[in-house]
C-alpha positions in Angstrom: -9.2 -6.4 -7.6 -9.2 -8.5 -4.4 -7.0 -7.4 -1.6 -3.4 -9.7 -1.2 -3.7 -11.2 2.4 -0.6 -13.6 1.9 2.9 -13.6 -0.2 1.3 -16.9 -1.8 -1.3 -14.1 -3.5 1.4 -12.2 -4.8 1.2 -12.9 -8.5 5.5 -13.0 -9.0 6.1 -15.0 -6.2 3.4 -17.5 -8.0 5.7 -16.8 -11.2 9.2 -17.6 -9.6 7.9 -20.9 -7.9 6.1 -21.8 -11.1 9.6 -20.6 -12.4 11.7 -22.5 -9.8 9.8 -25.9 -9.9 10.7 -25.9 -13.9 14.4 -25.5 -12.8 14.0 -28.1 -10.3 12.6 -30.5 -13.2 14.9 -29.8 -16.1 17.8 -29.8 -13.5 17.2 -33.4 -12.5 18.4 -34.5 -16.1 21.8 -32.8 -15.4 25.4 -34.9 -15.4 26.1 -36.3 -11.8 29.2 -34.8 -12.0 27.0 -31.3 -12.1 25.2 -32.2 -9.0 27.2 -30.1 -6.6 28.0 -27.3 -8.5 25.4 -26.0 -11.2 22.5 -27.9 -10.3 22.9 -27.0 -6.8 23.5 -23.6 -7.4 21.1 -23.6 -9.9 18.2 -24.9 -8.0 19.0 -22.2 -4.7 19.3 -19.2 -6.5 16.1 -19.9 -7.7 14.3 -20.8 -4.8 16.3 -17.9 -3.0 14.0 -15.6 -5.5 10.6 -17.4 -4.0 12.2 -17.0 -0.7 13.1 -13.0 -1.0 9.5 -12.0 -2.3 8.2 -13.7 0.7 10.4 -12.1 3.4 9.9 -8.6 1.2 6.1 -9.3 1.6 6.4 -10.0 5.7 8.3 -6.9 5.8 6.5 -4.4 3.7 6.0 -2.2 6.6 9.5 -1.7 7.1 10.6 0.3 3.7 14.6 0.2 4.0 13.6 -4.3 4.6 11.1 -4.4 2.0 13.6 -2.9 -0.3 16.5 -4.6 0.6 14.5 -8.3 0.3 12.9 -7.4 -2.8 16.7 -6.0 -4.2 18.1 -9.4 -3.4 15.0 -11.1 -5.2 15.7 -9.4 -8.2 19.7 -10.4 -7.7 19.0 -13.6 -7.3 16.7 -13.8 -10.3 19.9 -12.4 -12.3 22.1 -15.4 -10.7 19.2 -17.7 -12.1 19.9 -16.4 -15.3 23.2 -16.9 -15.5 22.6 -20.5 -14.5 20.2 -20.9 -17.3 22.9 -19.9 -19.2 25.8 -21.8 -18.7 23.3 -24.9 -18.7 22.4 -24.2 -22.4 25.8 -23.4 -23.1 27.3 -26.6 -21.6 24.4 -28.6 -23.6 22.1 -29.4 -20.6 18.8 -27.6 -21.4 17.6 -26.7 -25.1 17.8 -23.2 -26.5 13.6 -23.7 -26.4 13.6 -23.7 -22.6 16.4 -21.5 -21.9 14.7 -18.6 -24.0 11.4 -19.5 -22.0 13.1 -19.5 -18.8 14.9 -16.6 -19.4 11.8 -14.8 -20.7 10.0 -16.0 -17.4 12.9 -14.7 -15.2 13.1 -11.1 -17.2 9.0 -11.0 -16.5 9.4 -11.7 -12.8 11.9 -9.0 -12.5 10.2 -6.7 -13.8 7.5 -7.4 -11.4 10.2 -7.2 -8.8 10.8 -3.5 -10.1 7.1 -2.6 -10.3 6.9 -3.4 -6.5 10.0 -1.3 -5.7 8.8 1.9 -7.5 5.1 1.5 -6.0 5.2 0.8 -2.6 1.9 2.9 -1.9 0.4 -0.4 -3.6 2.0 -2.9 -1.0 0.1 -0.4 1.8 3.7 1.3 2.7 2.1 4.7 3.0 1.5 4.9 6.6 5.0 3.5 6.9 6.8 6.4 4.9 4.9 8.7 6.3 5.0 8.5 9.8 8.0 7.4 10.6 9.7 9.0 14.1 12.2 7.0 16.0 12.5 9.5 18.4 10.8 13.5 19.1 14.4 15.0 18.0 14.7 13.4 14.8 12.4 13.5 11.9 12.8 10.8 9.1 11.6 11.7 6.0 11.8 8.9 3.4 12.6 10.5 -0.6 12.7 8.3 -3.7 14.5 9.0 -6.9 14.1 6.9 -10.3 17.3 6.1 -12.2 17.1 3.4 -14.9 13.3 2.2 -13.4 14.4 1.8 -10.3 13.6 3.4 -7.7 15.8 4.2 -4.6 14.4 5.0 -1.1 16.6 7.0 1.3 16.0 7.8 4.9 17.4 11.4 5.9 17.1 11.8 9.4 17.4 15.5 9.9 17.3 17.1 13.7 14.8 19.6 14.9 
């Protein structure tokens, strides 16, 4: 397994660009009148999901950051979805390429999730562990899994 050096290595931000440039193409065939609205919407909450995982990445020292960015990734993937929606439903993409879009959105949010419950992978150890913004205050960082998700908390307790 080779180490991940970049965001561009991460294998779902690969997937939501790959993902995103598809939108971008089948998007361009949309009604003028569309142009402002769904397209437009369409095509940046898409790119908002490339966007996220790259911020999530630069900040993956930071836990509460990393979570937050990669939270709104996965948000943003469910917006995408909804646009993928209302495009099939007001005729302007085939049920074929919805289903695959959708299928490709539900993969890289899972991803998304996968990241989220194992920091330790995105080298957040250190971070989690030593933690101390000041000698009178400990932060201890605590995660609990509800639905495959996984929720980091800072309690900052004073000693």
């Amino acid at each position: 397994m080779s180490s991940i050096r970049h965001f561009r290595d991460l294998e779902v931000y690969q997937l939501a660009m790959d993902a995103s440039m598809k939108i971008f193409e089948l998007s361009k065939m949309f009604p003028l009148e569309e142009r402002y609205s769904l397209t437009d919407q369409m095509r940046r909450s898409s790119r908002s999901v490339c966007a996220n995982i790259a911020e999530a990445w630069r900040k993956r020292r930071y836990p509460n950051a990393f979570v937050s960015k990669l939270s709104d990734a996965e948000a943003e993937a469910a917006e995408t979805q909804v646009r993928i929606e209302f495009s099939l439903k007001s005729g302007y993409i085939p049920s074929e390429q919805t289903d695959e879009l959708d299928i490709r959105y539900e993969n890289i949010q899972g991803k998304i999730v996968n990241m989220l419950s194992h920091p330790k992978n995105g080298k957040l150890t250190d971070a989690i562990l030593h933690l101390s913004p000041s000698p009178r205050h400990r932060v201890c960082f605590y995660h609990s899994t509800l639905y495959n998700f996984t929720v980091y908390r800072a309690l900052i307790t004073g000693h």
